[in-house]
mmCIF file of the N, C-alpha and C atoms, coordinates in Angstrom:
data_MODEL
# 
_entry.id   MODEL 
# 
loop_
_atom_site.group_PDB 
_atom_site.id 
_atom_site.type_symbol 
_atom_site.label_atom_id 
_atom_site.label_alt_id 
_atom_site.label_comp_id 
_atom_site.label_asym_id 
_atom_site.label_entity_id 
_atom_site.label_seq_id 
_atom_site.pdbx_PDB_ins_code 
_atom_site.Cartn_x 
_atom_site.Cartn_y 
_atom_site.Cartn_z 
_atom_site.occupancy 
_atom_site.B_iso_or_equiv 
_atom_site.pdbx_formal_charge 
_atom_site.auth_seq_id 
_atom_site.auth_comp_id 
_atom_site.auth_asym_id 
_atom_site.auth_atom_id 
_atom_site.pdbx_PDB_model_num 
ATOM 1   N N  . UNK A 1 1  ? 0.810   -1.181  0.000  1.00 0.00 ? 1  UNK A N  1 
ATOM 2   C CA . UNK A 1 1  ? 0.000   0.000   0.000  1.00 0.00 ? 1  UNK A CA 1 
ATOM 3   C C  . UNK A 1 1  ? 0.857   1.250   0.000  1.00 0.00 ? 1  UNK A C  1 
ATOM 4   N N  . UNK A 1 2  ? 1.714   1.096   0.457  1.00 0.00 ? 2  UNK A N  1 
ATOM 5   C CA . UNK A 1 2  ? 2.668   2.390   0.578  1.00 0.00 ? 2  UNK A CA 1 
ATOM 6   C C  . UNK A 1 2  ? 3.891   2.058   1.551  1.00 0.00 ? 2  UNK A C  1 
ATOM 7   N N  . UNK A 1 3  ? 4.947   3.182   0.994  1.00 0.00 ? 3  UNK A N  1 
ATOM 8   C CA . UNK A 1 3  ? 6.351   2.818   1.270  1.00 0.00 ? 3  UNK A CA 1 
ATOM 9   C C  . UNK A 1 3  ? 6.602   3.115   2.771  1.00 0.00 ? 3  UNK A C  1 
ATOM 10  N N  . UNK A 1 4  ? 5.843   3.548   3.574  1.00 0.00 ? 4  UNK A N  1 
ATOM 11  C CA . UNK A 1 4  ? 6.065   3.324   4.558  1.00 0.00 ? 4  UNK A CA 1 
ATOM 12  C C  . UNK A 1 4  ? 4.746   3.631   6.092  1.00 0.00 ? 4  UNK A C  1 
ATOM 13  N N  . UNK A 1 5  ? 4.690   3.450   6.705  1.00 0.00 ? 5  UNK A N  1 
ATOM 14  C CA . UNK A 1 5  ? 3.752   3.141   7.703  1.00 0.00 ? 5  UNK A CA 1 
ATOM 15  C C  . UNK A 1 5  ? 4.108   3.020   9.332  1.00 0.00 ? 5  UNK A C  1 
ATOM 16  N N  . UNK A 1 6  ? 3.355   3.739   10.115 1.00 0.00 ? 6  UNK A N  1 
ATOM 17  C CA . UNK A 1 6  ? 3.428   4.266   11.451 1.00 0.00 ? 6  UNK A CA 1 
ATOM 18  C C  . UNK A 1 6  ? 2.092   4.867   12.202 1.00 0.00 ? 6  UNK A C  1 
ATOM 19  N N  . UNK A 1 7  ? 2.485   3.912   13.408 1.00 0.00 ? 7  UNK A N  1 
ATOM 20  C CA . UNK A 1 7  ? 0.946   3.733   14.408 1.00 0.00 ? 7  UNK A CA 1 
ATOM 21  C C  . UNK A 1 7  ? 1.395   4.548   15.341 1.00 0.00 ? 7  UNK A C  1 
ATOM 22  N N  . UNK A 1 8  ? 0.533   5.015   16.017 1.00 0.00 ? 8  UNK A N  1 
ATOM 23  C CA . UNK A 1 8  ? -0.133  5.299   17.439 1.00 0.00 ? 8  UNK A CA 1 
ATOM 24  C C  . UNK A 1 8  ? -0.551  4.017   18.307 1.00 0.00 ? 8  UNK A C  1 
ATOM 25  N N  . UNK A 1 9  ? 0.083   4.435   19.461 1.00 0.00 ? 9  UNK A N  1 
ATOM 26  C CA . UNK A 1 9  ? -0.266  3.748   20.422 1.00 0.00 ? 9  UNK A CA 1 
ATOM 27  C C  . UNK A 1 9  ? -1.911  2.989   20.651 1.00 0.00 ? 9  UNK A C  1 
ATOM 28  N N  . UNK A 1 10 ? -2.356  2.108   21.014 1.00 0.00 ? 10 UNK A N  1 
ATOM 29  C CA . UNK A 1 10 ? -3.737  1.846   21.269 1.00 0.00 ? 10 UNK A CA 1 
ATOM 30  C C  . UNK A 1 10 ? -4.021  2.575   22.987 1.00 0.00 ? 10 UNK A C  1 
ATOM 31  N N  . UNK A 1 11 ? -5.329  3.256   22.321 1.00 0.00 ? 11 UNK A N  1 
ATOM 32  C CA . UNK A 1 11 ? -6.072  4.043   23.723 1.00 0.00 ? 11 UNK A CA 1 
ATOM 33  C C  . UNK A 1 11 ? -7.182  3.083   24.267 1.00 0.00 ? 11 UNK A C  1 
ATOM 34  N N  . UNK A 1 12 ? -7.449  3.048   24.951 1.00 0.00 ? 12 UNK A N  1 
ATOM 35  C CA . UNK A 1 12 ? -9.036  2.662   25.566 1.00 0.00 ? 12 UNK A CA 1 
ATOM 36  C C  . UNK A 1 12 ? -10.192 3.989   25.735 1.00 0.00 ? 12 UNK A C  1 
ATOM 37  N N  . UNK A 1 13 ? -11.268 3.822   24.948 1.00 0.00 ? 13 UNK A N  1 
ATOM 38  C CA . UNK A 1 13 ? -12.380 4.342   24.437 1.00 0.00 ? 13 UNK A CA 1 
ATOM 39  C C  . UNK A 1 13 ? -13.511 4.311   25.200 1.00 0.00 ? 13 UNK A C  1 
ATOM 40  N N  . UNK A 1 14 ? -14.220 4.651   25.308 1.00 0.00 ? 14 UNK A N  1 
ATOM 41  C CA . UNK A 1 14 ? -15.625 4.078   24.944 1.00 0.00 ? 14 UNK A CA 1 
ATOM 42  C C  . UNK A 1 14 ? -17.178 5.515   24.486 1.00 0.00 ? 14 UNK A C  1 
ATOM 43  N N  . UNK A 1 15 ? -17.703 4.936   23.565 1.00 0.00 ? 15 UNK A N  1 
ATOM 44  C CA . UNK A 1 15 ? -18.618 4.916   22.766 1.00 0.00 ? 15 UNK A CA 1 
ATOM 45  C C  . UNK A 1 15 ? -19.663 5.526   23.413 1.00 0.00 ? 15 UNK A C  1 
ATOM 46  N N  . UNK A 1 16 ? -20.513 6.657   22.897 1.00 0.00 ? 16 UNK A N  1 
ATOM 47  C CA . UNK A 1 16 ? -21.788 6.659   23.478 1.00 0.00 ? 16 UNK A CA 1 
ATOM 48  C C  . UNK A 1 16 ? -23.083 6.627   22.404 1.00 0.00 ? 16 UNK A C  1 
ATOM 49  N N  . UNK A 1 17 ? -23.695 5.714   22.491 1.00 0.00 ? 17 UNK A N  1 
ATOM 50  C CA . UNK A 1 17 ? -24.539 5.210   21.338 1.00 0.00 ? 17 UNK A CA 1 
ATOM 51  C C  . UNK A 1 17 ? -25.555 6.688   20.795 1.00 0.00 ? 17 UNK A C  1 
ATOM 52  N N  . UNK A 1 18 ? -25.824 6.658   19.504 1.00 0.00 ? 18 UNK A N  1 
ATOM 53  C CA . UNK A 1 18 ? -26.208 7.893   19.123 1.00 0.00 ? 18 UNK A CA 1 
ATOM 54  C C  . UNK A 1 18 ? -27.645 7.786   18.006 1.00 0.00 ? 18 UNK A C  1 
ATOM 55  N N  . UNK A 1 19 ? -28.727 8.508   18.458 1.00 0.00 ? 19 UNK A N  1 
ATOM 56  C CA . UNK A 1 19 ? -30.083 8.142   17.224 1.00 0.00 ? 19 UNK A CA 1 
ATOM 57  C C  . UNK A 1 19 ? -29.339 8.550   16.033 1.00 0.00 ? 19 UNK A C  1 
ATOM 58  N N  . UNK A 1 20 ? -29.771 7.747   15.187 1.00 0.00 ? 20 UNK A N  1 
ATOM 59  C CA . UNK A 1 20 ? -29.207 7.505   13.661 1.00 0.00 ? 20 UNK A CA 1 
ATOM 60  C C  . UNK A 1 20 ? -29.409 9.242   13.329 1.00 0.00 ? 20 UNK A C  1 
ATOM 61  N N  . UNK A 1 21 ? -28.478 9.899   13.305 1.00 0.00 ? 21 UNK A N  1 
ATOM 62  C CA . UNK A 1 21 ? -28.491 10.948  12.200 1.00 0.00 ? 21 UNK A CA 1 
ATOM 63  C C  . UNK A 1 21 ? -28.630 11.951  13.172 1.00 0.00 ? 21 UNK A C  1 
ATOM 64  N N  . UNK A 1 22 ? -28.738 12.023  14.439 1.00 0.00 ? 22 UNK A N  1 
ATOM 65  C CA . UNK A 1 22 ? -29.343 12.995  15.592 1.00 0.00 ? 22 UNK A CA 1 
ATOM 66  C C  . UNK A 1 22 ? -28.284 12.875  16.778 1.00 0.00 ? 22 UNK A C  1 
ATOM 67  N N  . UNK A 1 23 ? -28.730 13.636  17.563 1.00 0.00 ? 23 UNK A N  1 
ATOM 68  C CA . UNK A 1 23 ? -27.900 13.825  18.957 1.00 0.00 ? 23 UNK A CA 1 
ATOM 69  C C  . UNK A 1 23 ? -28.231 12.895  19.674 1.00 0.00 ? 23 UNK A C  1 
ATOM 70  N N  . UNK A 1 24 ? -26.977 12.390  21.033 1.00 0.00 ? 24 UNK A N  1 
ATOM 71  C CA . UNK A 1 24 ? -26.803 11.073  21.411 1.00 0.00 ? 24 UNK A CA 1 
ATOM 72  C C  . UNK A 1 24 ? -28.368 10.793  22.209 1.00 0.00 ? 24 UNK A C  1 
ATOM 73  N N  . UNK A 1 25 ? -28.302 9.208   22.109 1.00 0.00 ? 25 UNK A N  1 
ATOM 74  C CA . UNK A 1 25 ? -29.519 8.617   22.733 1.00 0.00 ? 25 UNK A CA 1 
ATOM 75  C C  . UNK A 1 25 ? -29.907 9.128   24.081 1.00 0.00 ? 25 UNK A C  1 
ATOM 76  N N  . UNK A 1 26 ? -31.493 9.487   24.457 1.00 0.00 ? 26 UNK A N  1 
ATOM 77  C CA . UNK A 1 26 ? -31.599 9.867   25.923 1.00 0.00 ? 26 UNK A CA 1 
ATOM 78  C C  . UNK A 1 26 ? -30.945 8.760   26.502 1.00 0.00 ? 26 UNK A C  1 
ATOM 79  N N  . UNK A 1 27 ? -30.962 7.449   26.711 1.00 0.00 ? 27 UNK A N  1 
ATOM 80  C CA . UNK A 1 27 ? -30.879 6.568   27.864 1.00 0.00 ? 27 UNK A CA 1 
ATOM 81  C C  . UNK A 1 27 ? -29.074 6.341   27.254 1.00 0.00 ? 27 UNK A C  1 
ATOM 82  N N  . UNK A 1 28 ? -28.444 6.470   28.652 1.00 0.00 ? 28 UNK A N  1 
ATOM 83  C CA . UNK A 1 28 ? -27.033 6.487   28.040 1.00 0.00 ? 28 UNK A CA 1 
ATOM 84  C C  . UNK A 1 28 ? -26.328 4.912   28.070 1.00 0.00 ? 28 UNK A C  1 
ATOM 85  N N  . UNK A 1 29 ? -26.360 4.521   26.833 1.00 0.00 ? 29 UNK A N  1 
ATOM 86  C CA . UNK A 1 29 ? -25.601 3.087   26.658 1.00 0.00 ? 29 UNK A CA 1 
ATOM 87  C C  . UNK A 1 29 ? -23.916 3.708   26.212 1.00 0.00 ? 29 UNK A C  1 
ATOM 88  N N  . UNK A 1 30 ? -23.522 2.768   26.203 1.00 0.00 ? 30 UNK A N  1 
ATOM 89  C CA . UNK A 1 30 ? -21.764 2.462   25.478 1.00 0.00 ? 30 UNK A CA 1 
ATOM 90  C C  . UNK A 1 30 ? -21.375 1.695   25.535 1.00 0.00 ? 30 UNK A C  1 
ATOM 91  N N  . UNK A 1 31 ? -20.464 1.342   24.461 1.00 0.00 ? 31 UNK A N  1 
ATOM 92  C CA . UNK A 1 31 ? -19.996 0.090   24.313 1.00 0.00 ? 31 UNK A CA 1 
ATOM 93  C C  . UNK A 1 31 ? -17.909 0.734   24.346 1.00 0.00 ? 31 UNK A C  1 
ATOM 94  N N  . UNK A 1 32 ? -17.425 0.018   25.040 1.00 0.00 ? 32 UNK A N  1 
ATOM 95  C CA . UNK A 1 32 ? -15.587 -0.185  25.308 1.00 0.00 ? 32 UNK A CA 1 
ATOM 96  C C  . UNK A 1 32 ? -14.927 -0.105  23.627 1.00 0.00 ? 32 UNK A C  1 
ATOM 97  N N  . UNK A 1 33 ? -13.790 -0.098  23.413 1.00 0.00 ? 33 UNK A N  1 
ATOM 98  C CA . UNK A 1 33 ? -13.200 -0.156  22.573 1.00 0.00 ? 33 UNK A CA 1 
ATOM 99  C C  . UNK A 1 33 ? -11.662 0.258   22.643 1.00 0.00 ? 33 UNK A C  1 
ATOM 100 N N  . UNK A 1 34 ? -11.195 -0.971  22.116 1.00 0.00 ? 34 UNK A N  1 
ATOM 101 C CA . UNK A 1 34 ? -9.085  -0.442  22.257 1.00 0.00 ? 34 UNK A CA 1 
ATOM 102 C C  . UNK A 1 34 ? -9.559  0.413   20.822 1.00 0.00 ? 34 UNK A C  1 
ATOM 103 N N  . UNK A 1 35 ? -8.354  1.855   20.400 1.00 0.00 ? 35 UNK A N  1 
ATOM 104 C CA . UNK A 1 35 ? -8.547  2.008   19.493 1.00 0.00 ? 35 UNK A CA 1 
ATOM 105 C C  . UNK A 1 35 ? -7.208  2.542   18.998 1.00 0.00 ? 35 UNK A C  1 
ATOM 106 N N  . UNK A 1 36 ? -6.496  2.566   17.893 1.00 0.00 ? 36 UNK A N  1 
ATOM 107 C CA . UNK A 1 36 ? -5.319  2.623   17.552 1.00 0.00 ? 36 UNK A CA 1 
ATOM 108 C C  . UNK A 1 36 ? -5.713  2.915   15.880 1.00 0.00 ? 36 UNK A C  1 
ATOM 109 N N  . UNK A 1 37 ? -4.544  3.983   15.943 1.00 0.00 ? 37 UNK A N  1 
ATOM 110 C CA . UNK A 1 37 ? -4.370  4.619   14.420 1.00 0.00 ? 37 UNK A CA 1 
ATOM 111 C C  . UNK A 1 37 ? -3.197  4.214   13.251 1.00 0.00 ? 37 UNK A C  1 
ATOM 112 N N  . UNK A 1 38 ? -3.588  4.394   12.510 1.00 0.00 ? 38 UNK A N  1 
ATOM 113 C CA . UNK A 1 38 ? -2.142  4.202   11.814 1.00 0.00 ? 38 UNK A CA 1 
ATOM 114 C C  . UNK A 1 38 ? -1.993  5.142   10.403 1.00 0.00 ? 38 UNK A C  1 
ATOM 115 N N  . UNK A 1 39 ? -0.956  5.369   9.895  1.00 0.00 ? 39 UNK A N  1 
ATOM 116 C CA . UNK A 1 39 ? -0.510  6.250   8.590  1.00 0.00 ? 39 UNK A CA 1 
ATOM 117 C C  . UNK A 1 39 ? 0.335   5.482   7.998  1.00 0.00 ? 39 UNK A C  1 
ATOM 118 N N  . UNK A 1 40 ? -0.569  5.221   6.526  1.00 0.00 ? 40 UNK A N  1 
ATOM 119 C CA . UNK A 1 40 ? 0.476   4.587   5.751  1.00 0.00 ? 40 UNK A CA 1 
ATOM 120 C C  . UNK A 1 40 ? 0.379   5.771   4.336  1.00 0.00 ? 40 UNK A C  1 
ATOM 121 N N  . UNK A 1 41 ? 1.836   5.605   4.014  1.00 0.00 ? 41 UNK A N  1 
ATOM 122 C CA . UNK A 1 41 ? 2.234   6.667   3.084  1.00 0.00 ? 41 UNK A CA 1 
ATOM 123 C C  . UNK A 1 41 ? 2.427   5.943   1.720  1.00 0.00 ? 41 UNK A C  1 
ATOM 124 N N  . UNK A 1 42 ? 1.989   6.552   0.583  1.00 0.00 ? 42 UNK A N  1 
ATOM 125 C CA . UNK A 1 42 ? 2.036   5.966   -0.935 1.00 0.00 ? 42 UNK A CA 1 
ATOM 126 C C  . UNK A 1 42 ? 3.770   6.309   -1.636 1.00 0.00 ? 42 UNK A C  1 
ATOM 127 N N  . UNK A 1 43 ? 3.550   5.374   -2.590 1.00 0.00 ? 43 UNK A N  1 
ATOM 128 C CA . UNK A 1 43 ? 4.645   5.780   -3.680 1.00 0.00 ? 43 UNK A CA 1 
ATOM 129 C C  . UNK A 1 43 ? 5.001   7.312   -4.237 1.00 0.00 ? 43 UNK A C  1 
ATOM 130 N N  . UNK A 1 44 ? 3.699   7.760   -3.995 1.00 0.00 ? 44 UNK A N  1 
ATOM 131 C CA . UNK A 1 44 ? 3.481   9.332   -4.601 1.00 0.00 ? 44 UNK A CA 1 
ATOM 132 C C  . UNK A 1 44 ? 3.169   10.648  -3.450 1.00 0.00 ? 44 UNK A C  1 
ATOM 133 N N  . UNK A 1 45 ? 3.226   9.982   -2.417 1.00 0.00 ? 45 UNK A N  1 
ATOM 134 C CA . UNK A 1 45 ? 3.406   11.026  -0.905 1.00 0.00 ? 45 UNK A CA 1 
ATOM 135 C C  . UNK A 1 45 ? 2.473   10.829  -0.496 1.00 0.00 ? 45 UNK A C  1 
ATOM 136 N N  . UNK A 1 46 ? 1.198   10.725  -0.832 1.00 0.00 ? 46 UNK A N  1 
ATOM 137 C CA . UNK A 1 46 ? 0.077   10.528  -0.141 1.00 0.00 ? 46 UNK A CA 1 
ATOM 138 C C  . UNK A 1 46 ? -0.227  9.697   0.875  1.00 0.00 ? 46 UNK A C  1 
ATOM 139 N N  . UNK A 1 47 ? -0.763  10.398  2.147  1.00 0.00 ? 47 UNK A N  1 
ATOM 140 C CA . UNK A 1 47 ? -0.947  9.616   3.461  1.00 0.00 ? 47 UNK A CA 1 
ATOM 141 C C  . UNK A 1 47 ? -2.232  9.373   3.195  1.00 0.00 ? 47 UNK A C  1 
ATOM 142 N N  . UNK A 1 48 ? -2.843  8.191   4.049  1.00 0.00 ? 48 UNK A N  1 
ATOM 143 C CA . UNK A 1 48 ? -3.739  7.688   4.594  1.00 0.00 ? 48 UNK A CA 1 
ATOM 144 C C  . UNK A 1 48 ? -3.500  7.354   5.854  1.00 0.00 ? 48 UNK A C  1 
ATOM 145 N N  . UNK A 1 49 ? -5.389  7.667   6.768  1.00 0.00 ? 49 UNK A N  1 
ATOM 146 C CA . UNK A 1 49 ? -4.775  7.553   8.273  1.00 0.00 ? 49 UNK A CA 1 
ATOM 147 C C  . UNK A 1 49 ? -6.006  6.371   8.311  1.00 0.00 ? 49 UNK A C  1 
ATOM 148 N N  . UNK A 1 50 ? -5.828  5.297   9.115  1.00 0.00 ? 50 UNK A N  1 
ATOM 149 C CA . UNK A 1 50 ? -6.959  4.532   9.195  1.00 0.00 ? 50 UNK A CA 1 
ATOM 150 C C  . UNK A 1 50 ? -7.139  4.265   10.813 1.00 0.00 ? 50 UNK A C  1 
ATOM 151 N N  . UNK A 1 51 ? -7.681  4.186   11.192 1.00 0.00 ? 51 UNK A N  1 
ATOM 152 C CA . UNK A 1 51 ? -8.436  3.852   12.182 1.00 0.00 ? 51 UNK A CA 1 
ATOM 153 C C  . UNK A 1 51 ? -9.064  2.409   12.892 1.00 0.00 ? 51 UNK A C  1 
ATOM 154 N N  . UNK A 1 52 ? -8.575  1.716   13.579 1.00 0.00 ? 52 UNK A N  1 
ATOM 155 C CA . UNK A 1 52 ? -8.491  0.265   14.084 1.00 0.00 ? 52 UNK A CA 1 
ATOM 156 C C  . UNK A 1 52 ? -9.179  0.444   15.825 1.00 0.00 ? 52 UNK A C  1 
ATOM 157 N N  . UNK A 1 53 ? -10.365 -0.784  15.427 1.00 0.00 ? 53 UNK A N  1 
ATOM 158 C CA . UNK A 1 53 ? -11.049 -0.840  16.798 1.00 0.00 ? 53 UNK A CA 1 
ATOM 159 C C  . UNK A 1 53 ? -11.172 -2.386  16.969 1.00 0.00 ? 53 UNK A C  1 
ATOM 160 N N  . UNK A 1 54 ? -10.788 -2.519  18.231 1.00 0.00 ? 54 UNK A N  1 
ATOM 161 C CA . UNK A 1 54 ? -11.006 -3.792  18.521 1.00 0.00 ? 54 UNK A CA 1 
ATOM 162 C C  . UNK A 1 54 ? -12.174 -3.785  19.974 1.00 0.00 ? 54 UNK A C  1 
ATOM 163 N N  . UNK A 1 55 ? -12.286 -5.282  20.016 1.00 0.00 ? 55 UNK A N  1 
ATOM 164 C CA . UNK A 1 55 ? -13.059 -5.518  21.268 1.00 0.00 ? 55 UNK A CA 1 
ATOM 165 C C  . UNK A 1 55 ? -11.813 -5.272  22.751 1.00 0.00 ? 55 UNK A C  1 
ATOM 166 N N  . UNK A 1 56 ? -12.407 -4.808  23.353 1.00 0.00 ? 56 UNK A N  1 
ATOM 167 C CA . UNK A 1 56 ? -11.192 -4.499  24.953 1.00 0.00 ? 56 UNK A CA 1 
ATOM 168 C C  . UNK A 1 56 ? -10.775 -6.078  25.527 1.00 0.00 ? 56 UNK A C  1 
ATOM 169 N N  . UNK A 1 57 ? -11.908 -7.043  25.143 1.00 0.00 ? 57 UNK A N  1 
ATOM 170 C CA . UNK A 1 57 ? -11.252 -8.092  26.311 1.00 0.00 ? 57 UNK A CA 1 
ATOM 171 C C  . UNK A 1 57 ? -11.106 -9.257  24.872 1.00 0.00 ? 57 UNK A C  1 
ATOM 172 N N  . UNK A 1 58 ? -11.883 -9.580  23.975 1.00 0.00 ? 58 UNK A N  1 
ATOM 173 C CA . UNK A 1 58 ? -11.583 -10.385 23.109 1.00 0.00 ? 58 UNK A CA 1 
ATOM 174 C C  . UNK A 1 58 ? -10.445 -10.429 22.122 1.00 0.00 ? 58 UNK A C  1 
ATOM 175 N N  . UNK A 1 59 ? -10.174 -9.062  21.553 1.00 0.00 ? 59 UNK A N  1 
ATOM 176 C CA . UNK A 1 59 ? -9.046  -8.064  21.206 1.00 0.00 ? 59 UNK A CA 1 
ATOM 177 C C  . UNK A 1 59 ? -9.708  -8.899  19.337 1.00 0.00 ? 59 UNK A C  1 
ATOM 178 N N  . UNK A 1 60 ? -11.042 -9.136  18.923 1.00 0.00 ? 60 UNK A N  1 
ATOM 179 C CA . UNK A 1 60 ? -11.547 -8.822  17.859 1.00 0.00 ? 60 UNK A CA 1 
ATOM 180 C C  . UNK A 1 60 ? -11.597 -7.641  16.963 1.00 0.00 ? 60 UNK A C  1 
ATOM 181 N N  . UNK A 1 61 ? -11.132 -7.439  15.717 1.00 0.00 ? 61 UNK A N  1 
ATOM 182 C CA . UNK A 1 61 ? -11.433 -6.451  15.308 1.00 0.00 ? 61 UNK A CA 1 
ATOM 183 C C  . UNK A 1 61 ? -13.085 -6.085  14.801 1.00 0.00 ? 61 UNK A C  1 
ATOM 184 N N  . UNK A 1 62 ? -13.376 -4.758  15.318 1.00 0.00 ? 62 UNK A N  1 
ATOM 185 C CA . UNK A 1 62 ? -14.591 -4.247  15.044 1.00 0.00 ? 62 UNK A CA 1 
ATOM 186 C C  . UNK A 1 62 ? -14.486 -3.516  13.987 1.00 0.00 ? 62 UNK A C  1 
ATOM 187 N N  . UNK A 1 63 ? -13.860 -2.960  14.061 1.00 0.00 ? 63 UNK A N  1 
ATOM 188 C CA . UNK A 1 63 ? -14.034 -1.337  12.690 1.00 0.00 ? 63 UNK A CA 1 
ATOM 189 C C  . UNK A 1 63 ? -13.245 -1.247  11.921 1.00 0.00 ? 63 UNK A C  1 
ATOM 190 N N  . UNK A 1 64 ? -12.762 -0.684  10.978 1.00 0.00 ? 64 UNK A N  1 
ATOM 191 C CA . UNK A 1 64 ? -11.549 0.056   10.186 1.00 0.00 ? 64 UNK A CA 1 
ATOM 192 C C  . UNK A 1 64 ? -12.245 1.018   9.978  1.00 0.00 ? 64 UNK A C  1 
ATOM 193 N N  . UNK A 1 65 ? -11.798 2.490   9.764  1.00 0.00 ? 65 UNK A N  1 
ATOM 194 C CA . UNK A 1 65 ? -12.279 3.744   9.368  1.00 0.00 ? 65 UNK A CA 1 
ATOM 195 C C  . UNK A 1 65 ? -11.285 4.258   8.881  1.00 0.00 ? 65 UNK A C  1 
ATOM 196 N N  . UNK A 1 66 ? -11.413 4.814   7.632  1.00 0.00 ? 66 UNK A N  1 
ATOM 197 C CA . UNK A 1 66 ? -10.428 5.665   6.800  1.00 0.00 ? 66 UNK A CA 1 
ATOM 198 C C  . UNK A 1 66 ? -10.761 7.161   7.084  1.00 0.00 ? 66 UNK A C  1 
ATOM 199 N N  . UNK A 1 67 ? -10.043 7.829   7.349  1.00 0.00 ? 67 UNK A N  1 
ATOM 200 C CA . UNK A 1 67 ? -9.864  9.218   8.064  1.00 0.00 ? 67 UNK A CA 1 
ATOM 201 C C  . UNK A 1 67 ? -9.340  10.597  7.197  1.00 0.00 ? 67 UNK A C  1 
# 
């Protein structure tokens, strides 16, 4: 993907669930999350930052998000 690449540490998160398209839910749920970044750089300079979530105790990945 690119010539070179560099993370951030993993943080511990957590989530506060939100009505689809609106401000967060009255009743306050959340869900945990390790979450850790990374930058990988192209042939042609271009960064990408992506975004990595796992479960806190299973250490499953949940997400990728491109940033």
């Amino acid at each position: 993907m690119g010539a070179s690449r560099t993370s951030a540490p993993a943080r511990f998160v957590w989530y506060q669930d939100t009505s689809p398209g609106g401000p967060p839910a009255r009743a306050f749920r959340s869900r945990p999350a390790r979450v850790t970044e990374a930058v990988a750089v192209g042939p042609n300079g271009e960064s990408w930052m992506y975004q990595f979530e796992y479960e806190p105790f299973g250490g499953r990945l949940i997400a990728v998000v491109r940033r």
